[in-house]
MDTraj code that builds the backbone (N, CA, C; nanometers):
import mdtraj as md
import numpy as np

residues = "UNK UNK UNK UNK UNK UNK UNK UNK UNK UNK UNK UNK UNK UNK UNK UNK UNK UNK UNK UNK UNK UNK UNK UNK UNK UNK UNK UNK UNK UNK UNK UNK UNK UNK UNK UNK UNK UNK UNK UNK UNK UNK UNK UNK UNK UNK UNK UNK UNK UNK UNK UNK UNK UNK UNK UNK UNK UNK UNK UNK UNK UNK UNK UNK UNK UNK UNK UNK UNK UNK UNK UNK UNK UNK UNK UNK UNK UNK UNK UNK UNK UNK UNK UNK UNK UNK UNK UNK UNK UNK UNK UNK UNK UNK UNK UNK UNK UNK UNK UNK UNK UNK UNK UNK UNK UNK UNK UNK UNK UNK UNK UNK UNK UNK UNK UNK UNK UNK UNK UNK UNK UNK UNK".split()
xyz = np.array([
    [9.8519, 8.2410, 8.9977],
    [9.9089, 8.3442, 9.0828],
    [9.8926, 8.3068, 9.2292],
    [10.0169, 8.3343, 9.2891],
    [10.0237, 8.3776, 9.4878],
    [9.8746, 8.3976, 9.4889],
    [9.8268, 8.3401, 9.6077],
    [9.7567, 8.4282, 9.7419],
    [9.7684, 8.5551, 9.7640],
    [9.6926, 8.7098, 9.8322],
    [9.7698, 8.7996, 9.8528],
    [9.8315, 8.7507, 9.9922],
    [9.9057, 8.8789, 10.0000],
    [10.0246, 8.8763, 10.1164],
    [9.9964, 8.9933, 10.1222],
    [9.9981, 8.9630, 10.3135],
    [9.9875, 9.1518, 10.3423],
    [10.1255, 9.1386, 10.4546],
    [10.1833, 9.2452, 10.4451],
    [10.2613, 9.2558, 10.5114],
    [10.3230, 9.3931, 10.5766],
    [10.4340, 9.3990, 10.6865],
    [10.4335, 9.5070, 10.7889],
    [10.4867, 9.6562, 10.6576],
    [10.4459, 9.7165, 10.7004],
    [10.4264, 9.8753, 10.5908],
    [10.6247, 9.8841, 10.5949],
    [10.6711, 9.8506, 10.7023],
    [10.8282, 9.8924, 10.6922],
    [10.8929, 9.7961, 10.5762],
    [10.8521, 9.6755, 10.5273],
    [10.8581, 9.5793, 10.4459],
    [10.8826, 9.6167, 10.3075],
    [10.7503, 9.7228, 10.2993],
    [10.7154, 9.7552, 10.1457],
    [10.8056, 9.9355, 10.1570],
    [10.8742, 9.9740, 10.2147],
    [10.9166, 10.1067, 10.2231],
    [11.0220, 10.0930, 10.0721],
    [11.0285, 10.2095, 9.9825],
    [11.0682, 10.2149, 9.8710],
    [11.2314, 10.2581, 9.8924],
    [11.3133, 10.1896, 9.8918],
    [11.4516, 10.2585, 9.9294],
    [11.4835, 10.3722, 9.8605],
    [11.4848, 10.3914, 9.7547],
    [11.4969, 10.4194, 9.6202],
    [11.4702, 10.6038, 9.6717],
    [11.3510, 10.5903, 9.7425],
    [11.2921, 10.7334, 9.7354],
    [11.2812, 10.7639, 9.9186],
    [11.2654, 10.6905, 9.9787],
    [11.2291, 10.7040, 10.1521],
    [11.1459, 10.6833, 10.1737],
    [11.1587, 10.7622, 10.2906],
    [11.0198, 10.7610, 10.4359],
    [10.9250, 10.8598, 10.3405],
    [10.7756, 10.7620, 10.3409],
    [10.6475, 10.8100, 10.2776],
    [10.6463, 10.7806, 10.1547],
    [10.7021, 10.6604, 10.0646],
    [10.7125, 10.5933, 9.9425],
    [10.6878, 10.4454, 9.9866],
    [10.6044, 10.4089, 9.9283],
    [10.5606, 10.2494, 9.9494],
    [10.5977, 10.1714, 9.8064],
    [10.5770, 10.0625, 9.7737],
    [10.6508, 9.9863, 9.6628],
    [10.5609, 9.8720, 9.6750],
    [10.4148, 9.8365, 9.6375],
    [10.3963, 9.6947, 9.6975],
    [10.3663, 9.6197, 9.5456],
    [10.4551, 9.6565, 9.4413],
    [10.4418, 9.5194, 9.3580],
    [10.5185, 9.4178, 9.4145],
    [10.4652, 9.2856, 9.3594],
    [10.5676, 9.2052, 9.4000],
    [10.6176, 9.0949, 9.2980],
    [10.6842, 9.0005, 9.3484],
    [10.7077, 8.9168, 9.2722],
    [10.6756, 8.9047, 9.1509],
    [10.7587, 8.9148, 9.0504],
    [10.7046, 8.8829, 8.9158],
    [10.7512, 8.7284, 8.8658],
    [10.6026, 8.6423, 8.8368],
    [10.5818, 8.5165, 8.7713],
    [10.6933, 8.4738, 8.5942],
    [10.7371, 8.3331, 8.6250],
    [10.7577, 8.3321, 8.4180],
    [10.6446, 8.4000, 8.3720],
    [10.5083, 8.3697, 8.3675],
    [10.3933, 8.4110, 8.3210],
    [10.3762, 8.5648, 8.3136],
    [10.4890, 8.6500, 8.3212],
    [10.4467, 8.7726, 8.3498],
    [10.3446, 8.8543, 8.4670],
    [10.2822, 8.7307, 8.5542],
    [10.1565, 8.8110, 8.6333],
    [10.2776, 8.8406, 8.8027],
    [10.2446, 8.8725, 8.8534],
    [10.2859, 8.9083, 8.9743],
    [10.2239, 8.8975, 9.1209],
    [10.2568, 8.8841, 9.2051],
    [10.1812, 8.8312, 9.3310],
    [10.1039, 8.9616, 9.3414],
    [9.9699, 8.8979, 9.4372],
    [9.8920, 9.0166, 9.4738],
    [9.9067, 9.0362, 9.6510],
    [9.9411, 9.1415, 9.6518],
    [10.0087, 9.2315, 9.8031],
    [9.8959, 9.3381, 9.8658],
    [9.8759, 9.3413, 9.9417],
    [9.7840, 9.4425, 10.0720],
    [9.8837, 9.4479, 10.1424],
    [9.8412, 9.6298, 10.1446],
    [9.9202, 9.7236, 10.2322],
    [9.8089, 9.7606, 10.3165],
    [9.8205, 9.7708, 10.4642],
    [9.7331, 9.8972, 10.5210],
    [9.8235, 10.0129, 10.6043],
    [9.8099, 10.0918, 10.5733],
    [9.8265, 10.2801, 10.6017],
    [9.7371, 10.2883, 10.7025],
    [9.7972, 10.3276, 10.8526],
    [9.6805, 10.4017, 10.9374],
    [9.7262, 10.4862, 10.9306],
    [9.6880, 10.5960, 11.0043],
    [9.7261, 10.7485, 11.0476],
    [9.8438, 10.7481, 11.1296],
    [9.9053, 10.6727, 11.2017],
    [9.9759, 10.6845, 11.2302],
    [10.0882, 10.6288, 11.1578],
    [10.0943, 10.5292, 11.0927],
    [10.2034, 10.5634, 10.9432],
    [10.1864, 10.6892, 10.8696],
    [10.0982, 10.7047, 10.8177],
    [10.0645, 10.8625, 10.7198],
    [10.1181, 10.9838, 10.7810],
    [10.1340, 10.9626, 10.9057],
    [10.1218, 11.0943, 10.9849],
    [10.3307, 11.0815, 10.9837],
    [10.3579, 11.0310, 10.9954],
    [10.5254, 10.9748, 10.9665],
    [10.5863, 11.0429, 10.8391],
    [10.4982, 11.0763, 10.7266],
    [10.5725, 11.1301, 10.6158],
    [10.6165, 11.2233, 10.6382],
    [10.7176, 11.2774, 10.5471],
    [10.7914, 11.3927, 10.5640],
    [10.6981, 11.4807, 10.4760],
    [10.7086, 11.6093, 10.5240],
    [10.6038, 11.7710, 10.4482],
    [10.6578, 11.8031, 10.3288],
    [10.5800, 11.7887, 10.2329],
    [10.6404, 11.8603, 10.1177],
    [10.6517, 12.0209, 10.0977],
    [10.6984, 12.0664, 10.0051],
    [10.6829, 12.1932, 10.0007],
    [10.5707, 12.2839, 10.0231],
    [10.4665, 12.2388, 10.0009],
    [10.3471, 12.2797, 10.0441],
    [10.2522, 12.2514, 10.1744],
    [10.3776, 12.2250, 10.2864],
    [10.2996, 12.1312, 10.4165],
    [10.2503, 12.0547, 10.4009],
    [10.2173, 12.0021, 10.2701],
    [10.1489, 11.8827, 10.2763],
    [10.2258, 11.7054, 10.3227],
    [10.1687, 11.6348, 10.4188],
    [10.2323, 11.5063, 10.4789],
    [10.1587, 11.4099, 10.3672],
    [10.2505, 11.4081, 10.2686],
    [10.2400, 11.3349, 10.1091],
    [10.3202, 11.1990, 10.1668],
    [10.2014, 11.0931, 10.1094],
    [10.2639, 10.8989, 10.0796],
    [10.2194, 10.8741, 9.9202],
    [10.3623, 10.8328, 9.8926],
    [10.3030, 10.7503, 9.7671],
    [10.2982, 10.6210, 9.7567],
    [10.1725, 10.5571, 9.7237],
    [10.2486, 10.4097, 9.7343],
    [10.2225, 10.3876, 9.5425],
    [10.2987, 10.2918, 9.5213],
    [10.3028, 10.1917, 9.3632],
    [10.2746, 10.1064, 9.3913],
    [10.2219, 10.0345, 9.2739],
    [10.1559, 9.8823, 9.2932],
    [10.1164, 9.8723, 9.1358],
    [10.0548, 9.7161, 9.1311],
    [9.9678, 9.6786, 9.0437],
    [9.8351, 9.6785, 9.0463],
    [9.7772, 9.6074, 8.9230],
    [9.6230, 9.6239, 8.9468],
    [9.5500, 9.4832, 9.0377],
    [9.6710, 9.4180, 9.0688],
    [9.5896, 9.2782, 9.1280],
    [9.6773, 9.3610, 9.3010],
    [9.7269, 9.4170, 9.3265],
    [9.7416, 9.4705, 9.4838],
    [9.6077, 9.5487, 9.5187],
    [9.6175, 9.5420, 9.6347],
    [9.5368, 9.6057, 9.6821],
    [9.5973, 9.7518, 9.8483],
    [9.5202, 9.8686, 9.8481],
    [9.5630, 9.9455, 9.9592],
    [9.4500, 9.9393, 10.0577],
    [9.4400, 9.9755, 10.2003],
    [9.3709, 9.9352, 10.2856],
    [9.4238, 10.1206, 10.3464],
    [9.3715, 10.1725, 10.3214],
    [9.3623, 10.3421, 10.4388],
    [9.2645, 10.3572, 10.5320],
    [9.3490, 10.3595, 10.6364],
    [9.2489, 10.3246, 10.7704],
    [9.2868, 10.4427, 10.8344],
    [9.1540, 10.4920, 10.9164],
    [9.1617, 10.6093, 10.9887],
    [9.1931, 10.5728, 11.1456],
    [9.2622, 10.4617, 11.2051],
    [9.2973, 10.4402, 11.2794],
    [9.4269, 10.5103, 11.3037],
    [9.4607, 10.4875, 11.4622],
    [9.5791, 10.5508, 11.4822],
    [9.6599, 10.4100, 11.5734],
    [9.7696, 10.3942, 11.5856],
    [9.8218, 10.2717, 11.6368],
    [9.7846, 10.2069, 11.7488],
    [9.7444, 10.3083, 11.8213],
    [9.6784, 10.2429, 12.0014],
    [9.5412, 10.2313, 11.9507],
    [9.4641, 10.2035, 11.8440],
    [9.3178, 10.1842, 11.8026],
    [9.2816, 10.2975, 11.8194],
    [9.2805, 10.3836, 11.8533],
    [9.1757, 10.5233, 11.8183],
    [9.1854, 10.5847, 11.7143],
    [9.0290, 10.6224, 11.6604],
    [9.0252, 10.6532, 11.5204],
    [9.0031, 10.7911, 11.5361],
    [9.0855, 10.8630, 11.4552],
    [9.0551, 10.9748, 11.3758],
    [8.8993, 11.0412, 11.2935],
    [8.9068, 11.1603, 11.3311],
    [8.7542, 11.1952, 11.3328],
    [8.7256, 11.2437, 11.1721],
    [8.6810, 11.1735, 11.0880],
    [8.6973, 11.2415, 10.9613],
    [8.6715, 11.1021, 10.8422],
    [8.6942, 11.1526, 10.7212],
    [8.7083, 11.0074, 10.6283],
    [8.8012, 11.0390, 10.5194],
    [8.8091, 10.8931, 10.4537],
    [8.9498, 10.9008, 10.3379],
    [8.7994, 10.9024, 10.2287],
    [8.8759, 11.0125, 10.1299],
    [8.7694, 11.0606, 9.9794],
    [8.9122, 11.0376, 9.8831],
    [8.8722, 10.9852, 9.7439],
    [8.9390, 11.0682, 9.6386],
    [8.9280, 11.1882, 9.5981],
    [9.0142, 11.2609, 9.5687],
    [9.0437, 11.3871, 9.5426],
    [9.0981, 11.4414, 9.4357],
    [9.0744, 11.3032, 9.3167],
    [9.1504, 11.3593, 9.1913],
    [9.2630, 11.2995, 9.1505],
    [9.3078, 11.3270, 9.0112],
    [9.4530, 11.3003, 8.9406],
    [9.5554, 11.4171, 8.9586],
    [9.6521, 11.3001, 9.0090],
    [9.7976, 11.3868, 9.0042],
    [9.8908, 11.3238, 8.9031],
    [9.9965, 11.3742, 8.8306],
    [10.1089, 11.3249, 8.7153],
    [10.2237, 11.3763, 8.8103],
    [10.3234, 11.3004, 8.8593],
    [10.4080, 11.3481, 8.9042],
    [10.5014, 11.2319, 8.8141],
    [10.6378, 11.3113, 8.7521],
    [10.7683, 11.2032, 8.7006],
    [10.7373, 11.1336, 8.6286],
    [10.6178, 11.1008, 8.5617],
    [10.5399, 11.0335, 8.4304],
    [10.4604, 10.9456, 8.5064],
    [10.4201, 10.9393, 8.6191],
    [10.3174, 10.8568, 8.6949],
    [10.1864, 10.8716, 8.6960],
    [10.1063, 10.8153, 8.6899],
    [9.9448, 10.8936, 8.7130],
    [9.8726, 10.8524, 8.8456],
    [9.9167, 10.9117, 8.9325],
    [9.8192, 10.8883, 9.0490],
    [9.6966, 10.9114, 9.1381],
    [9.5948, 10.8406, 9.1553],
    [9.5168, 10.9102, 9.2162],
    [9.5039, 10.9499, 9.3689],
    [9.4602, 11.0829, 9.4057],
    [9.4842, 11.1675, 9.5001],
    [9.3885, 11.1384, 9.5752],
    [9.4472, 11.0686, 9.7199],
    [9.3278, 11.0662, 9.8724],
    [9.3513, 11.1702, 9.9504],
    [9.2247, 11.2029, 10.0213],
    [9.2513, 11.3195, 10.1259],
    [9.1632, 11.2532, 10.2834],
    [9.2245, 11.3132, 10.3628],
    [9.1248, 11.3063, 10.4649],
    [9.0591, 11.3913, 10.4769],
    [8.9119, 11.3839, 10.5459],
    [8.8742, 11.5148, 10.5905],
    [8.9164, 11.5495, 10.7301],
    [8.9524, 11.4989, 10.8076],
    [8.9828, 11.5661, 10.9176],
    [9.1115, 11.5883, 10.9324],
    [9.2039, 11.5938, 10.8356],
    [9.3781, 11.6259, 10.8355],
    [9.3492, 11.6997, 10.6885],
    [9.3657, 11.8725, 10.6707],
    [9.3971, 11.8661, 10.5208],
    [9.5505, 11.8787, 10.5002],
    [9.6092, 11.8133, 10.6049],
    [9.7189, 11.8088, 10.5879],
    [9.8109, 11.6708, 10.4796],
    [9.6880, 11.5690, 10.4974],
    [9.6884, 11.4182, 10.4682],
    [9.6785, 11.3873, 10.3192],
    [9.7873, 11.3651, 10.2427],
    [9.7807, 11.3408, 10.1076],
    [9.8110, 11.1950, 10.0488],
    [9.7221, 11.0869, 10.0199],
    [9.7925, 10.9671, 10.0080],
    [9.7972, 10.9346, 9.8052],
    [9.8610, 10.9716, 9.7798],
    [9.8806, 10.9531, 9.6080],
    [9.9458, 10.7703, 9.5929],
    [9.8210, 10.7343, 9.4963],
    [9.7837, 10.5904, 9.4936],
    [9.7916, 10.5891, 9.3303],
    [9.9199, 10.5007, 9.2749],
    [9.9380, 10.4398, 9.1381],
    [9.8103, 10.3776, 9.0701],
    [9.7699, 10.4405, 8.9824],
    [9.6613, 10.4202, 8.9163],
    [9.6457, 10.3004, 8.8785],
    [9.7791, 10.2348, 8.8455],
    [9.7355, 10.0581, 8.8557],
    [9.6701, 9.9845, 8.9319],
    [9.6632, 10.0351, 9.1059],
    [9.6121, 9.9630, 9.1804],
    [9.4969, 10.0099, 9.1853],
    [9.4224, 9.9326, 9.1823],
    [9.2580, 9.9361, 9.1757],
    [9.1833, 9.9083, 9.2672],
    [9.2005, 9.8330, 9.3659],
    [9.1640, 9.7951, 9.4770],
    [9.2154, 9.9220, 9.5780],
    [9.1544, 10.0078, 9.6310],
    [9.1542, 10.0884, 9.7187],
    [9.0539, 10.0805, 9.8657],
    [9.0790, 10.0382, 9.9669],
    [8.9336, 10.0319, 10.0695],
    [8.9920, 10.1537, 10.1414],
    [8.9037, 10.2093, 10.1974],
    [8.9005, 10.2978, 10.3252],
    [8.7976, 10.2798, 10.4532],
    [8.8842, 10.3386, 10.4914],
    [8.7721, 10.3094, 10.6359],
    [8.8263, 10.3890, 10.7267],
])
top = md.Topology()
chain = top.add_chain()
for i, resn in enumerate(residues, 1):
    res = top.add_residue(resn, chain, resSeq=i)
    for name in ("N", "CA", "C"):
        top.add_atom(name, md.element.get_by_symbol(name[0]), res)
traj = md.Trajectory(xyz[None], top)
């Protein structure tokens, strides 16, 4: 298998669904395995999603279990946000199983992460 590859968040945007849908499988091998991809999410991407019905500023990203996500409490000019990224549980949305990040200092901040990907950092 690839090296990972990380690349700019507008890269991995999911056409399919929009703004606040990420997509970072990648490449699939003859061998069936697939490249391994890092995404990082600051707050100021997150903060970009559109509100769901419940005010909530919901991202989903998909992936595999060899990707990895990077949720950073940064904001684009480097200043960080006062608070931290927690899991918060399982969500099933459309036959998906994702697990649910929150911030604490936005409970506005919902990042729903494809249970395939296993590699989750925060900071």
């Amino acid at each position: 298998t690839a090296a990972p590859v990380s690349i700019s968040t507008d890269n991995w945007l999911d056409a399919t669904h929009g703004s606040g849908w990420y997509n970072i499988t990648g490449s699939t091998f003859a061998d069936g395995t697939t490249t391994a991809n890092t995404i990082k999410l600051t707050m100021s991407d997150l903060l970009k999603s559109p509100s769901d019905t419940a005010g909530l500023l919901t991202t989903h990203v998909a992936g595999d279990a060899n990707d990895t996500l990077n949720l950073s409490n940064l904001f684009d000019n480097g200043l960080a946000a006062q608070g931290h990224w927690s899991a918060s549980g399982s969500v099933a949305q459309d036959g998906v199983n994702y697990t649910a990040y929150t911030f604490s200092g936005n409970a506005q901040l919902q990042v729903l992460v494809d249970q395939h990907i296993q590699h989750v950092n925060m900071a």
